[in-house]
N, C-alpha and C positions, 0 to 999 in steps of 0.2 A: 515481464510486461506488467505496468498497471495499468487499471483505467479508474480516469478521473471523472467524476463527473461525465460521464458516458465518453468521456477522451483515450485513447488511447496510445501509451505511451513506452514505448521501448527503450529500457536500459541497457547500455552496452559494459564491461566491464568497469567496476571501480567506480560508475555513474550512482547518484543519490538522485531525491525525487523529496521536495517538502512539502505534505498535503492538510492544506489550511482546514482547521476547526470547523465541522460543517461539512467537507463534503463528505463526497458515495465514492467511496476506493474500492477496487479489488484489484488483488495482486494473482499472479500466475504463471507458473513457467512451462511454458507449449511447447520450447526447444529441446534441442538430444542434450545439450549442455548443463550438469547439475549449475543451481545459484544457491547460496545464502542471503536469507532474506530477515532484516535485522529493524526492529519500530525501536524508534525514542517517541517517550508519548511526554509530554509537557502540559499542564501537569500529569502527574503518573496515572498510569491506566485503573482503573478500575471497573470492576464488570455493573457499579449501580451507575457509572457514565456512559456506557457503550450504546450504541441504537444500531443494532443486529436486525437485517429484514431477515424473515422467514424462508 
């Protein structure tokens, strides 16, 4: 499950999700079923661009 911008949004197998520049994501997996959860960040991630709430 992510939630976007307070959205909430459930991926079913094999499903992607593309979370535009700016928002508030969080990911989670509440179900019995293990997932793989996989970020392409464009440009590359780095921790002096991230905005982490507390």
């Amino acid at each position: 499950m992510c939630e976007v911008n307070g959205d909430e949004i459930i991926l079913e197998k094999n499903q992607s999700i593309c979370v535009r520049k700016g928002s508030r994501v969080r990911c989670s997996n509440p179900f019995d079923q293990p997932c793989e959860y996989v970020s392409v960040c464009v440009p590359a991630f780095t921790i002096d661009r991230v905005k982490r709430e507390e």
